[in-house]
PyMOL CGO cylinders between C-alpha atoms (Angstrom):
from pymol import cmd
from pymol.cgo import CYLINDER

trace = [
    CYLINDER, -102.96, 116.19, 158.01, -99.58, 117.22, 156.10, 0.3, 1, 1, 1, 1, 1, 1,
    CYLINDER, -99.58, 117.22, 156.10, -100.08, 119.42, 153.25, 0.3, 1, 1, 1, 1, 1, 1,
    CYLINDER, -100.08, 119.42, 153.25, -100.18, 116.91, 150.51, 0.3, 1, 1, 1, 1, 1, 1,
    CYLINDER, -100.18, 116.91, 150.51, -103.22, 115.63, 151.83, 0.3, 1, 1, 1, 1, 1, 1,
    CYLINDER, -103.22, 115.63, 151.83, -104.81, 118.59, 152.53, 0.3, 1, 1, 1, 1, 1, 1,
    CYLINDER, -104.81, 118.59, 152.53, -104.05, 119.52, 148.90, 0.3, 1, 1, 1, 1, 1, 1,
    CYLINDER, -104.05, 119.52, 148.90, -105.45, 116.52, 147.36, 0.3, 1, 1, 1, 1, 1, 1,
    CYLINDER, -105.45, 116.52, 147.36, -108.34, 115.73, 149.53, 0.3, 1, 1, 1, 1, 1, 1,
    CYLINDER, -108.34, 115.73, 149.53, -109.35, 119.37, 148.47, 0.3, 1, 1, 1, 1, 1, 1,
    CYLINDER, -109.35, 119.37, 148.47, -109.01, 118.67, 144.83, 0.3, 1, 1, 1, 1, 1, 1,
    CYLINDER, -109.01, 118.67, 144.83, -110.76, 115.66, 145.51, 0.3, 1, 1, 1, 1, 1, 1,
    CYLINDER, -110.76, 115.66, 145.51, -113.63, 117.66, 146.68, 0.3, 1, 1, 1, 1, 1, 1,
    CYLINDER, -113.63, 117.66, 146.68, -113.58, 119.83, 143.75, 0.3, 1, 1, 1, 1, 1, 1,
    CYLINDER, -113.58, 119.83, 143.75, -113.73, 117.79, 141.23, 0.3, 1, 1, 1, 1, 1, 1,
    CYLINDER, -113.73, 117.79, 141.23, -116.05, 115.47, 142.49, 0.3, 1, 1, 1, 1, 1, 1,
    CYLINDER, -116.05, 115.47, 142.49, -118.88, 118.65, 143.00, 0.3, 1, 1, 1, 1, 1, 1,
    CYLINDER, -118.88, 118.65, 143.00, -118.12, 119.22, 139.52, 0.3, 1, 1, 1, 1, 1, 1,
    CYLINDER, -118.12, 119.22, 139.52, -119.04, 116.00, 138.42, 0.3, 1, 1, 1, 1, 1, 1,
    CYLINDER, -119.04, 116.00, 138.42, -122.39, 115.66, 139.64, 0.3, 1, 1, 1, 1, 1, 1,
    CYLINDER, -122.39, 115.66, 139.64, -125.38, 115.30, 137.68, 0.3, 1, 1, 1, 1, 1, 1,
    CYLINDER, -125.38, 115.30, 137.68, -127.52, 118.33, 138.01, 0.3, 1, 1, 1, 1, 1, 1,
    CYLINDER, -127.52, 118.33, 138.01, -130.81, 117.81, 140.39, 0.3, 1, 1, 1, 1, 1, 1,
    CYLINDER, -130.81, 117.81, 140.39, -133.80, 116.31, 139.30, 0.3, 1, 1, 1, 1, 1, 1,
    CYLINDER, -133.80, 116.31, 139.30, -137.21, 118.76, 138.51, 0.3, 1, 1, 1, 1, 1, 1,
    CYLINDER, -137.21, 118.76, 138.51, -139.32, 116.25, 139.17, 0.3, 1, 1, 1, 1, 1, 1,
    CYLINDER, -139.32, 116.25, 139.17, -143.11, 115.78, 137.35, 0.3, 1, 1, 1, 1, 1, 1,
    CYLINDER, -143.11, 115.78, 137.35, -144.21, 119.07, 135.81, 0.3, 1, 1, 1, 1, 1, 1,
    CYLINDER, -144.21, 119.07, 135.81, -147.70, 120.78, 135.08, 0.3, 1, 1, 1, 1, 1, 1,
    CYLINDER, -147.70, 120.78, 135.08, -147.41, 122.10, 131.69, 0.3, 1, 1, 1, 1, 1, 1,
    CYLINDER, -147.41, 122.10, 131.69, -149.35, 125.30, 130.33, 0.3, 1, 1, 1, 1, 1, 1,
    CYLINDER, -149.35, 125.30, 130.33, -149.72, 127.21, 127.50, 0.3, 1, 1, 1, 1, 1, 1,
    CYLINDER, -149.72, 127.21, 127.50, -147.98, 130.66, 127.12, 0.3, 1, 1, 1, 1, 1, 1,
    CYLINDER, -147.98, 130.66, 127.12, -148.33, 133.60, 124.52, 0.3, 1, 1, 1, 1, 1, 1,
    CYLINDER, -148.33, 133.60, 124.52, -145.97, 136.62, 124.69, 0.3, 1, 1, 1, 1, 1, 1,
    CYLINDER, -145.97, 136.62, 124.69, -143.59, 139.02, 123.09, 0.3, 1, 1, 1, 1, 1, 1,
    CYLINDER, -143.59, 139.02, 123.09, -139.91, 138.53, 124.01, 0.3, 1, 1, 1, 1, 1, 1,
    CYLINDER, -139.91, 138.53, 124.01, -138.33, 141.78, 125.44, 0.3, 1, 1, 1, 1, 1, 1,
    CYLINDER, -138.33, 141.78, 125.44, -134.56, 140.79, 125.94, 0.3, 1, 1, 1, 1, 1, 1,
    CYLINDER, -134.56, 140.79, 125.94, -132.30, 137.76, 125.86, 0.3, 1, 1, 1, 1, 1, 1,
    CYLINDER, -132.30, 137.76, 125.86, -129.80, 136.62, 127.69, 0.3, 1, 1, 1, 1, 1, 1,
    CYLINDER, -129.80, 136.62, 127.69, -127.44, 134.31, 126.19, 0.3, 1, 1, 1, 1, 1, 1,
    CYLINDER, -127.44, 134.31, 126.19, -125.38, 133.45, 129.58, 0.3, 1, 1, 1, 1, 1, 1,
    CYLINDER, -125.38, 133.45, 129.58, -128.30, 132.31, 131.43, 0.3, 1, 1, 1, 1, 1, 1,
    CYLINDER, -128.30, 132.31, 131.43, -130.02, 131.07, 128.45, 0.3, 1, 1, 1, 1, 1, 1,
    CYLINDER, -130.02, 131.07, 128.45, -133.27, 133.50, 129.73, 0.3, 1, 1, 1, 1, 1, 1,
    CYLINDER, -133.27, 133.50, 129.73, -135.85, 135.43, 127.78, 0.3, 1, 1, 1, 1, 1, 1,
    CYLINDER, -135.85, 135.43, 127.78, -137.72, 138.03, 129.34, 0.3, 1, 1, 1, 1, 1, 1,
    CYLINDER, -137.72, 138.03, 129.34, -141.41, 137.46, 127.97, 0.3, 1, 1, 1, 1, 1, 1,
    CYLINDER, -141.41, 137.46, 127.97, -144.12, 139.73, 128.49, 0.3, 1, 1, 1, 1, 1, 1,
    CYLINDER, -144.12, 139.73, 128.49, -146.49, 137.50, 129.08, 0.3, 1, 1, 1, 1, 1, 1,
    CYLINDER, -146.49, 137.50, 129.08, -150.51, 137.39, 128.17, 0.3, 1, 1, 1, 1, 1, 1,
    CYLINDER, -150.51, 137.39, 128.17, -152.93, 135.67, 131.93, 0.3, 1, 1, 1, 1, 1, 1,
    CYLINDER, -152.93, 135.67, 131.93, -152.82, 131.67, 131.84, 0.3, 1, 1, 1, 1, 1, 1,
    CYLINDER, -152.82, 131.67, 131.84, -156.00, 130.66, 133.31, 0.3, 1, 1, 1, 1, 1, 1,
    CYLINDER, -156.00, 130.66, 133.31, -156.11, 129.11, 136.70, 0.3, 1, 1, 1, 1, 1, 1,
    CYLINDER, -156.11, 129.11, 136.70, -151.75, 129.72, 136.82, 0.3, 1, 1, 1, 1, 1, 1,
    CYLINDER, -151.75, 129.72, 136.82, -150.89, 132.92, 136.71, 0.3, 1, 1, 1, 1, 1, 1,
    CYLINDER, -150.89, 132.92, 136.71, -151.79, 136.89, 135.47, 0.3, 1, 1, 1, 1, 1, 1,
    CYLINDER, -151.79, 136.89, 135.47, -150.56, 138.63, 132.77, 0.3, 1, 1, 1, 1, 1, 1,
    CYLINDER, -150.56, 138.63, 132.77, -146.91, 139.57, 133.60, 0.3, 1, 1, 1, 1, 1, 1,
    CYLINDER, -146.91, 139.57, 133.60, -143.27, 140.37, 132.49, 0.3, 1, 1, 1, 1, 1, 1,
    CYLINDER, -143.27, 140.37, 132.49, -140.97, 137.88, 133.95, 0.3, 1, 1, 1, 1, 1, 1,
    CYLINDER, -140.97, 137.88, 133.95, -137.26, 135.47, 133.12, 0.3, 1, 1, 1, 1, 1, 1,
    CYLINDER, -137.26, 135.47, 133.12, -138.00, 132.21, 131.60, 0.3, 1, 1, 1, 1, 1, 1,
    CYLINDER, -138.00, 132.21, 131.60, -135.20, 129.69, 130.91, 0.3, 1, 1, 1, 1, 1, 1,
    CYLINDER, -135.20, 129.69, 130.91, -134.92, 128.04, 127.79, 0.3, 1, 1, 1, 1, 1, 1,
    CYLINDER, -134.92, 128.04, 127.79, -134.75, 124.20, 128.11, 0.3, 1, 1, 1, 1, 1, 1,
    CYLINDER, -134.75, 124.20, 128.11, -133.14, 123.56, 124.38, 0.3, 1, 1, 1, 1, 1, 1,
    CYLINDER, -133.14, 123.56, 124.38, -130.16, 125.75, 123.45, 0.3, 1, 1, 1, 1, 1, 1,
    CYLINDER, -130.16, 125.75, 123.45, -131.31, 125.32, 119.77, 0.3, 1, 1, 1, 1, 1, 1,
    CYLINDER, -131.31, 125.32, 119.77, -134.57, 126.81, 121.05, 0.3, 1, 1, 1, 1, 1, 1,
    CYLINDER, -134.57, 126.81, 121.05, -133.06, 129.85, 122.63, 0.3, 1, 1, 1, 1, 1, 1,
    CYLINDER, -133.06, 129.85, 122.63, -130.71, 130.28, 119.80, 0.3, 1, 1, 1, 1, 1, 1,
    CYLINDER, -130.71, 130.28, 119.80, -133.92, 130.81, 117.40, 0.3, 1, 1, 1, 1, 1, 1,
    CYLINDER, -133.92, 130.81, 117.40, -135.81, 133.60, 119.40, 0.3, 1, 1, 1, 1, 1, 1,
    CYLINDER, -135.81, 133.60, 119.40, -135.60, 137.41, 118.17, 0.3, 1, 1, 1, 1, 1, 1,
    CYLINDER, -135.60, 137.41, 118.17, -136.89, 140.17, 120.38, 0.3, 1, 1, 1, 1, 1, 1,
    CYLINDER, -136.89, 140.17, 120.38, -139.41, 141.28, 119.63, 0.3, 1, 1, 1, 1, 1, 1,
    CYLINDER, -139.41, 141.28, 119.63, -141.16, 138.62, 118.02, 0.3, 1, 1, 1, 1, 1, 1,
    CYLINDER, -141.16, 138.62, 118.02, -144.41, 137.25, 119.25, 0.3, 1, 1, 1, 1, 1, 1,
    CYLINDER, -144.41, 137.25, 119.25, -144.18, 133.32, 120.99, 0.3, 1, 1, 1, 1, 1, 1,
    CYLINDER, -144.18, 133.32, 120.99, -146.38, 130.36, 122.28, 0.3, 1, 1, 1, 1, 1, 1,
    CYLINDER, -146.38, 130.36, 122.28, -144.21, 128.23, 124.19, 0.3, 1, 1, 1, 1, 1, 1,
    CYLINDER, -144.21, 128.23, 124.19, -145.34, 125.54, 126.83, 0.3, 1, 1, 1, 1, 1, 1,
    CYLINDER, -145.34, 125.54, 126.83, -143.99, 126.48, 130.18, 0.3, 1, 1, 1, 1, 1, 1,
    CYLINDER, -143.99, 126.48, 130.18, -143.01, 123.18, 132.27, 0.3, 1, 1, 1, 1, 1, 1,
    CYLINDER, -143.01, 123.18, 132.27, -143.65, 124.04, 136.31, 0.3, 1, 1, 1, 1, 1, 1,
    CYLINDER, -143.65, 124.04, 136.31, -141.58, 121.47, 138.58, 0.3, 1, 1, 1, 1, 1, 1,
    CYLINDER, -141.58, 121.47, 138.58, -142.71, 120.21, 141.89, 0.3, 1, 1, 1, 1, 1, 1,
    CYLINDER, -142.71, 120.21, 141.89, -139.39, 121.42, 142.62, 0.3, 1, 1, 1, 1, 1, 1,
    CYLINDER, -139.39, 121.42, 142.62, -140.40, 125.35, 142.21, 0.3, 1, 1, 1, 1, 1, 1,
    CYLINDER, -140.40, 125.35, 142.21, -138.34, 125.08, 138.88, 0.3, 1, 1, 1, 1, 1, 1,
    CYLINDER, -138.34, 125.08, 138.88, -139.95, 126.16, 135.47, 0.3, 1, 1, 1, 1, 1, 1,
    CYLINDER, -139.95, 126.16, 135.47, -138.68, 126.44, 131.68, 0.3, 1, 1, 1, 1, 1, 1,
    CYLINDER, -138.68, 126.44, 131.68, -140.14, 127.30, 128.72, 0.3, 1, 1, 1, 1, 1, 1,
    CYLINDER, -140.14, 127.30, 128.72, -139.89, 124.36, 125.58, 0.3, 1, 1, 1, 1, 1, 1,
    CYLINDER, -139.89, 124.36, 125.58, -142.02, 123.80, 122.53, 0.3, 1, 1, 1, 1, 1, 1,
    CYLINDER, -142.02, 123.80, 122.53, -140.99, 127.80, 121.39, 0.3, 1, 1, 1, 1, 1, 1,
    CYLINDER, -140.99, 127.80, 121.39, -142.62, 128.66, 118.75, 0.3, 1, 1, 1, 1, 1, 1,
    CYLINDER, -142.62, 128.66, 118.75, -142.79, 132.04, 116.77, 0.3, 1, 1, 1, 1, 1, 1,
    CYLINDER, -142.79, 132.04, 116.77, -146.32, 133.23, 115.73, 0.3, 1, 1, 1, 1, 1, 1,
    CYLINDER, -146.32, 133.23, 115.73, -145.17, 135.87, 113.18, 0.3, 1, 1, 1, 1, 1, 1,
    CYLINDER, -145.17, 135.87, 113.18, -146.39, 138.76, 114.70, 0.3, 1, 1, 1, 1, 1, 1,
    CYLINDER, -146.39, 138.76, 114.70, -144.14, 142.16, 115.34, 0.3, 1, 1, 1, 1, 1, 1,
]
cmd.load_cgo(trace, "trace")
């Protein structure tokens, strides 16, 4: 293969990874979360939520949610008190939507 080719078969490849359309979560099992955001971070468009037990999913914990809307993320303060529904893929994948501040500090 001369140069060229090797050249723009490998841009080829590039841009065509770029391109694709980001994997599919599959269904979700959505539950109901309340918790005090702890820290934010805006390049992975995570909040670290201390988290109260969700019956029959999982114990009280601190742990990284994503934020499915950026408009969502863009609104939460830490500190402030949440609900949020958090969406659990068959994929392993989970998010947090439906953010909602409660008004407590």
């Amino acid at each position: 293969m001369s140069r060229p080719s090797a050249i723009a078969t490998l841009l080829l490849l590039v841009c065509t990874s770029c391109s694709q359309k980001p994997a599919v979560k599959g269904p979700a099992k959505h539950y109901t979360l309340t918790g005090k955001v702890l820290s934010l971070n805006s390049k992975d468009r995570t909040a670290s939520v201390n988290a109260a037990a969700i019956p029959d999913y999982m114990e009280a914990m601190t742990m990284s949610y994503p934020i499915a809307s950026k408009s969502e993320f863009d609104s939460l303060r830490i500190g402030e008190q949440i609900q949020a529904t958090v969406n659990a893929y068959d994929s392993g994948d989970y998010d947090l939507s439906a953010v909602k501040d409660l008004g407590k500090k």
